[in-house]
C-alpha positions in Angstrom: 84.6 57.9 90.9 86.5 58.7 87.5 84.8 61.7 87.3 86.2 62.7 91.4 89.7 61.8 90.3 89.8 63.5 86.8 88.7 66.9 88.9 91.5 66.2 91.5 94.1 65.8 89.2 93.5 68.7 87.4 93.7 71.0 90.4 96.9 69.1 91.4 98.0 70.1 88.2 97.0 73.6 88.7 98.6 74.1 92.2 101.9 72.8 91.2 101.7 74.9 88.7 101.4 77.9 90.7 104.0 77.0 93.3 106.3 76.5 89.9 105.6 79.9 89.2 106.6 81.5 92.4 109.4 78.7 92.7 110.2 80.7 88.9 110.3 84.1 90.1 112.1 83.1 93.5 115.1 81.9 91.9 115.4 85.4 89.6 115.8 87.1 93.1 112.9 89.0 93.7 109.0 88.8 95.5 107.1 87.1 92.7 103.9 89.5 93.4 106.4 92.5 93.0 108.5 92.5 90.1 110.8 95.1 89.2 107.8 96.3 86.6 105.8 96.7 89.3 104.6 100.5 90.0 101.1 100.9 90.5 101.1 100.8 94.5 101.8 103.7 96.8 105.1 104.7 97.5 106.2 103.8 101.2 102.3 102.6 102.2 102.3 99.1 103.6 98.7 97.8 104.4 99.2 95.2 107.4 97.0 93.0 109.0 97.2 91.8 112.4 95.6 88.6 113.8 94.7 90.3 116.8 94.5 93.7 118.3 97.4 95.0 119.3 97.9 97.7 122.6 101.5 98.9 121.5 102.5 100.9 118.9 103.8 100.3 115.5 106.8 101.6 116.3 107.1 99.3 119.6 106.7 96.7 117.4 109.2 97.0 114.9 111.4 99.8 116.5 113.8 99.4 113.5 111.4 100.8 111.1 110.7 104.6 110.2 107.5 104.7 110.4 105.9 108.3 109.3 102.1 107.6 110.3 99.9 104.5 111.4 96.5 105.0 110.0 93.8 102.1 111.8 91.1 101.7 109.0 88.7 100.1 111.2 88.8 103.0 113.9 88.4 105.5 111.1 85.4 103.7 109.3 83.8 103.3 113.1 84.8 106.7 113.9 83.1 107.9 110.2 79.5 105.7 110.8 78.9 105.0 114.2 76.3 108.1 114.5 75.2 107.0 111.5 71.0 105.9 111.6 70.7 102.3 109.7 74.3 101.7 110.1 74.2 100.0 113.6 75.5 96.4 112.5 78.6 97.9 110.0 79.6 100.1 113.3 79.7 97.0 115.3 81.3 95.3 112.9 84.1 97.9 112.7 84.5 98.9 116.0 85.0 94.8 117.1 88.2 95.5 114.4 89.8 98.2 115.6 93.7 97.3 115.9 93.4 94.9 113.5 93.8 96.6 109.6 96.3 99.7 109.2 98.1 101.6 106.9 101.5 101.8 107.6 103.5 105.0 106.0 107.4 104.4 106.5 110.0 107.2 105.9 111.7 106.1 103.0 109.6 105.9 99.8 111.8 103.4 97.7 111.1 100.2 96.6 113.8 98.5 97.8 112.9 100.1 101.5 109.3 99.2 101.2 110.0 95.6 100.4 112.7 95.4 103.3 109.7 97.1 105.8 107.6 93.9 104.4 110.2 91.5 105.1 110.2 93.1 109.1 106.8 93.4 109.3 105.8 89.7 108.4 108.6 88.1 110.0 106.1 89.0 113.6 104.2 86.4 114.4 101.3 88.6 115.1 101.2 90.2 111.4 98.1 88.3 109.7 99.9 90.1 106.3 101.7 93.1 104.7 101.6 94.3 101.4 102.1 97.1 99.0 99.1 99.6 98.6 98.5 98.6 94.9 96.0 100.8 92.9 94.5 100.2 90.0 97.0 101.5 86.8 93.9 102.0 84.4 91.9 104.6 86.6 95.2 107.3 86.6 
């Protein structure tokens, strides 16, 4: 039982640590996953998820946004495979997701704008998430 409660404490420990950090970051004014030395995501790309598929468009749904192009990865990977011999259960899998996973491209390429778009986007009940398209700095 000592053993139980040793483990429990230290992930306590570990959480509240965590929210500290973001609770840190908060307070400086910014989105703690995005600081201001962030730059390895795509300018003006948001990926968003939805919790379920949507029938309107992206720029229904948030007609304050300029949104440049709405790219569905789902319908592009099923559109991609589902000729595909030995790739039955991935087409399935991809075409039951359509409307759920995009890549949203807005207008205005800045920062700022992008984490303002974010703000929008997640603030809908129906967005799952939203979030930068990072890339990985050490393969440029």
């Amino acid at each position: 039982m000592k053993k139980n409660t040793k483990i429990v404490g230290t992930a306590v420990l570990a959480a509240l640590l965590l929210i500290l950090a973001f609770f840190v970051a908060a307070c400086k004014g910014g989105d703690p996953s995005l600081t201001t030395e962030d730059s390895n995501f795509t300018p003006g790309v948001i990926l968003v998820g939805l919790k379920e598929p949507i029938k309107e468009s992206f720029s229904e749904m948030f007609p304050d946004l300029s949104i440049e192009e709405v790219i569905d990865y789902d319908l592009r990977l099923y559109e991609s495979i589902k000729d595909t011999p030995g790739m039955e259960t991935q087409s399935e899998n991809a075409k039951s997701r359509i409307g759920t996973n995009f890549a949203v491209k807005i207008t205005q390429k800045s920062k700022s704008a992008l984490l303002e778009a974010i703000a929008v986007i997640t603030d809908d009940p129906r967005v799952a998430y939203a979030h930068p398209d990072y890339y990985d700095k050490t393969s440029d």
